[in-house]
C-alpha positions as CSV (number, residue, x, y, z in Angstrom):
1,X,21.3,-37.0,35.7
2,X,20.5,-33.5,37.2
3,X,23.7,-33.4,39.3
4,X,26.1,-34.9,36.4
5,X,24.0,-31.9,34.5
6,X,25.5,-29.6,37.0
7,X,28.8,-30.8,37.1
8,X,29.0,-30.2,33.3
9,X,27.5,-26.9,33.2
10,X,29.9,-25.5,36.4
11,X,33.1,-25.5,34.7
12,X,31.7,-23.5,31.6
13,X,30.5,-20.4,34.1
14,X,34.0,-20.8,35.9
15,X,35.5,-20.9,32.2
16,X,33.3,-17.9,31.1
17,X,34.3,-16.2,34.5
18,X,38.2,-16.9,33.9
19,X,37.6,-15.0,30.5
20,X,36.0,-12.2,31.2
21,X,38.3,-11.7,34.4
22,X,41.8,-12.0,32.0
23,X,39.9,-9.7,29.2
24,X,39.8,-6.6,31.9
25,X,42.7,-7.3,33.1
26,X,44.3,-7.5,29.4
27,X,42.0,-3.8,28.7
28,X,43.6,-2.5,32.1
29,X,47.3,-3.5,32.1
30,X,50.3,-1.1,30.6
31,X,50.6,-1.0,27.0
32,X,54.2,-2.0,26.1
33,X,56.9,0.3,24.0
34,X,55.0,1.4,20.5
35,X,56.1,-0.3,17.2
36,X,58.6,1.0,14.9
37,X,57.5,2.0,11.6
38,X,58.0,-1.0,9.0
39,X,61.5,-0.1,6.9
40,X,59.3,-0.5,3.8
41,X,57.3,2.8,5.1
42,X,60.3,4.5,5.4
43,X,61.4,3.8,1.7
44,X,58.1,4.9,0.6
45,X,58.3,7.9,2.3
46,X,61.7,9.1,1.2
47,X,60.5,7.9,-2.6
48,X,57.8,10.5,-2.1
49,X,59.7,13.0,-0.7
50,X,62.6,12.7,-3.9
51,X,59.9,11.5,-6.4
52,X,56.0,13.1,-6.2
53,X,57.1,16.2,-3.8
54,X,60.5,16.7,-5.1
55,X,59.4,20.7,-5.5
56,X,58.6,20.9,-1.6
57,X,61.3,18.9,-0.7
58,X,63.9,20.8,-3.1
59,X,62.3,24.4,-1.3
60,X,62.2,23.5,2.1
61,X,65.6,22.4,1.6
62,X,67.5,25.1,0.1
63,X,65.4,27.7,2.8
64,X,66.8,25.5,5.3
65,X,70.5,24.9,4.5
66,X,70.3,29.1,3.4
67,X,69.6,29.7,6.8
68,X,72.3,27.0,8.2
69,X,74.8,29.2,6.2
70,X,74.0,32.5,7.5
71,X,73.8,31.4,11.0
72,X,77.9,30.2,10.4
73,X,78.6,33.3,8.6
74,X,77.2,35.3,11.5
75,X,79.4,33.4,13.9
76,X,82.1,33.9,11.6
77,X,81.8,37.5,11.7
78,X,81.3,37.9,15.6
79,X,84.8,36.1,16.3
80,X,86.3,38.4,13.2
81,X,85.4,41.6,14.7
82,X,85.7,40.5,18.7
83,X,81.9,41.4,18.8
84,X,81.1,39.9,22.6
85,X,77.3,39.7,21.4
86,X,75.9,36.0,21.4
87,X,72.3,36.7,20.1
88,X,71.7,36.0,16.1
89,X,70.5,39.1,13.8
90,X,67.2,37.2,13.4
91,X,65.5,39.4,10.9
92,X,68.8,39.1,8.8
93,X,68.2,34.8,9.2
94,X,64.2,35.1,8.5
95,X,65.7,37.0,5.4
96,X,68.2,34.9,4.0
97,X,66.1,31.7,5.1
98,X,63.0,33.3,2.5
99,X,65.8,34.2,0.1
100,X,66.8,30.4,0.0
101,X,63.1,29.7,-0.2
102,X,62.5,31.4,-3.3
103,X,65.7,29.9,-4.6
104,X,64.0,26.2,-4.5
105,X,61.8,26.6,-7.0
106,X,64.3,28.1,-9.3
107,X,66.5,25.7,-9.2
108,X,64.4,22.9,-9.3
109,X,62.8,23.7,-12.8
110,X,65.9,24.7,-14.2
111,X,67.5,21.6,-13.4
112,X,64.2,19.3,-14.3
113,X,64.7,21.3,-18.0
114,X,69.0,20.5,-18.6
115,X,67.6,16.5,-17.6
116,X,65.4,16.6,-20.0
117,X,66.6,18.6,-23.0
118,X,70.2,17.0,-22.4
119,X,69.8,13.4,-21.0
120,X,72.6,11.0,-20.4
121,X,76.2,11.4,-19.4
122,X,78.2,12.0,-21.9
123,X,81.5,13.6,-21.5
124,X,79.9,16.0,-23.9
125,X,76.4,16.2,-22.7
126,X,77.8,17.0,-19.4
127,X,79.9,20.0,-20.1
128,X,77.1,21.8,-22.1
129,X,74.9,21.3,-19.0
130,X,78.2,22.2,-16.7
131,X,78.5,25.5,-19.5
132,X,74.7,26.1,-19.0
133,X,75.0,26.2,-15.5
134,X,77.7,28.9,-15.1
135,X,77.2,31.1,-18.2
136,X,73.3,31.3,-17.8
137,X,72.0,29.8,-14.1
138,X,74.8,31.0,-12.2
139,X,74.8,34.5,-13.4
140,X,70.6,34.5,-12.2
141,X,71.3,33.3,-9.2
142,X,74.1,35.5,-8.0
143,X,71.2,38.5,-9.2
144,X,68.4,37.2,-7.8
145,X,70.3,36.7,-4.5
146,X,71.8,39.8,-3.7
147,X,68.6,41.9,-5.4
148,X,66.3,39.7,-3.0
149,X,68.2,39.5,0.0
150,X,68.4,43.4,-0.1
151,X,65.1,44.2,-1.1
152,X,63.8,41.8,1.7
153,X,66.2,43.7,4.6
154,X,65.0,47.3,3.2
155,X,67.3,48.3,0.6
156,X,66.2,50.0,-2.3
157,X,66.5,48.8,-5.7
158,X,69.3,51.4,-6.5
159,X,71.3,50.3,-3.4
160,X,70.7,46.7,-4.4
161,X,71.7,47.4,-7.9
162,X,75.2,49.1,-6.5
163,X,75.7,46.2,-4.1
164,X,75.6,43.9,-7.4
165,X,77.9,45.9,-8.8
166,X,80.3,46.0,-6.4
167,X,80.3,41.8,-5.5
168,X,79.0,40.4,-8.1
169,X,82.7,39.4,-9.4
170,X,83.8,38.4,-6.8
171,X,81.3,35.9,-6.4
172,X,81.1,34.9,-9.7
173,X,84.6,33.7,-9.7
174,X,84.3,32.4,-6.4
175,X,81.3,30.2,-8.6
176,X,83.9,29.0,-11.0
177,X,86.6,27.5,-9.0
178,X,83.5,26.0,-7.1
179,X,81.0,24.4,-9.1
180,X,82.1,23.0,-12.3
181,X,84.0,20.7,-10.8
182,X,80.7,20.1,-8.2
183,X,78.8,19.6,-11.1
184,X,81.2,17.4,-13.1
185,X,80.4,14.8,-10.0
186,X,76.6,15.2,-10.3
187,X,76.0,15.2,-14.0
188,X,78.4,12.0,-15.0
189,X,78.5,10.0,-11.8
190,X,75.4,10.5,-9.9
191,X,71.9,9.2,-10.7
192,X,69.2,11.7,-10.9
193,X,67.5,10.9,-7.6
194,X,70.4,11.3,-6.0
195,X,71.5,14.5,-7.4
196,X,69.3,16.9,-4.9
197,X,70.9,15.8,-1.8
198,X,74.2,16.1,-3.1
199,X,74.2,19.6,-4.3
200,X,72.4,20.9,-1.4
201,X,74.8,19.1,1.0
202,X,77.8,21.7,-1.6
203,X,75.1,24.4,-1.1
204,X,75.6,24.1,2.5
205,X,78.9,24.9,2.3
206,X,78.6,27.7,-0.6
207,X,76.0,29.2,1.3
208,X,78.4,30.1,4.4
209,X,80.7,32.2,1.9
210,X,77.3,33.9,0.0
211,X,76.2,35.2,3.2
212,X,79.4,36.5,4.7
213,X,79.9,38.2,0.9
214,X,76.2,39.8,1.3
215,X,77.3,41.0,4.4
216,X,80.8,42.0,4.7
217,X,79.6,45.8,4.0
218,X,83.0,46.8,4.8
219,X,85.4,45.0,2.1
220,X,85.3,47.4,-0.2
221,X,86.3,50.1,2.0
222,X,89.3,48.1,3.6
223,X,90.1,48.1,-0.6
224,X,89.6,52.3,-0.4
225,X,91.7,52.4,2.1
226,X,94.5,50.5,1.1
227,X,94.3,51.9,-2.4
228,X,94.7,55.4,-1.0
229,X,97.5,54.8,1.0
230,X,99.9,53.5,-1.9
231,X,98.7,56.8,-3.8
């Protein structure tokens, strides 16, 4: 009975051996290739981003796609003037990047307010929001712009104040044949949650021609100078 006892017992210390053996070598070998984030985390995370933090997303957005603009309008200008300098004005980009910044915000509440004072999508809802958008926002923006973008680069107010002056216009009709056909799309075809990422993908675009009008310094004087000479 002893040595059947025995002959019972050996095989559990092998067993308990074999475990513990496998264990370290389990704690010890290479971990394999990480796990992918579940698609439901991702869905939850661009709901958040569009839904709860619509504000930060909306600022760090336009600050962003501000700054994608000027650096195309810089490049833009070095080819137009055969400038052989690679290197970005990067106190001109911290600028316009902050300008675009502060720009988030604006937009964001104004836009939040026209959804909920004028909701649906009517063809008539959505020319008063399309008429409140270039008679009142636009007109703001276009000020707020230029007066920041100046202050920000050392202007004073007085030089900002000429500078509105002087392209102010021009941009403002430029806004016309631009956005009311933008913002025919996102008030009557688009859903709400949708319409952030469309009209910064436009502001993209509109932000290339902003900067290269903030900048051109020398527009008006190629006017001067062509006016004179027909005189």
């Amino acid at each position: 009975m002893q040595c059947f006892g025995r002959c019972i017992t050996q095989p559990r210390s092998n067993l308990g051996r074999l475990r513990f053996f496998t264990r370290g070598y389990a704690q010890s070998s290479p971990a394999g290739p990480p796990a992918k984030p579940p698609p439901g985390s991702m869905k939850r995370m661009w709901k958040r981003l569009f839904g709860r933090y619509l504000l930060v997303t909306n600022t760090i957005s336009s600050g962003l796609l501000m700054m994608l603009g000027d650096v195309v309008a810089q490049k833009i200008e070095m080819k137009r003037d055969g400038s052989k300098q690679r290197e970005l004005d990067w106190y001109r980009l911290g600028c316009m990047t902050l300008v675009g910044i502060s720009q988030g915000p604006l937009h964001h509440y104004l836009y939040l307010w026209m959804d909920r004072a004028l909701p649906g999508t009517a063809i008539r809802t959505v020319l008063t929001k399309i008429g409140i958008d270039q008679f009142v926002i636009s007109p703001i923006f276009i000020t707020t712009y230029l007066y920041s973008a100046g202050i920000l680069e050392g202007n004073s107010v007085r030089a900002c104040t000429d500078e509105i002056t002087d392209k102010f216009a021009t941009i403002y009709v430029a806004d016309w044949l631009v956005w009311p056909p933008t913002q025919f799309i996102n008030f009557y075809w688009l859903s709400p949650k949708y319409r952030v990422l469309y009209i910064n993908g436009i502001t993209m675009l509109y932000n290339i021609f902003l900067c290269y009008i903030k900048h051109n310094d020398d527009l008006r004087i190629r006017f001067d100078k062509s006016d004179s000479a027909t005189k």
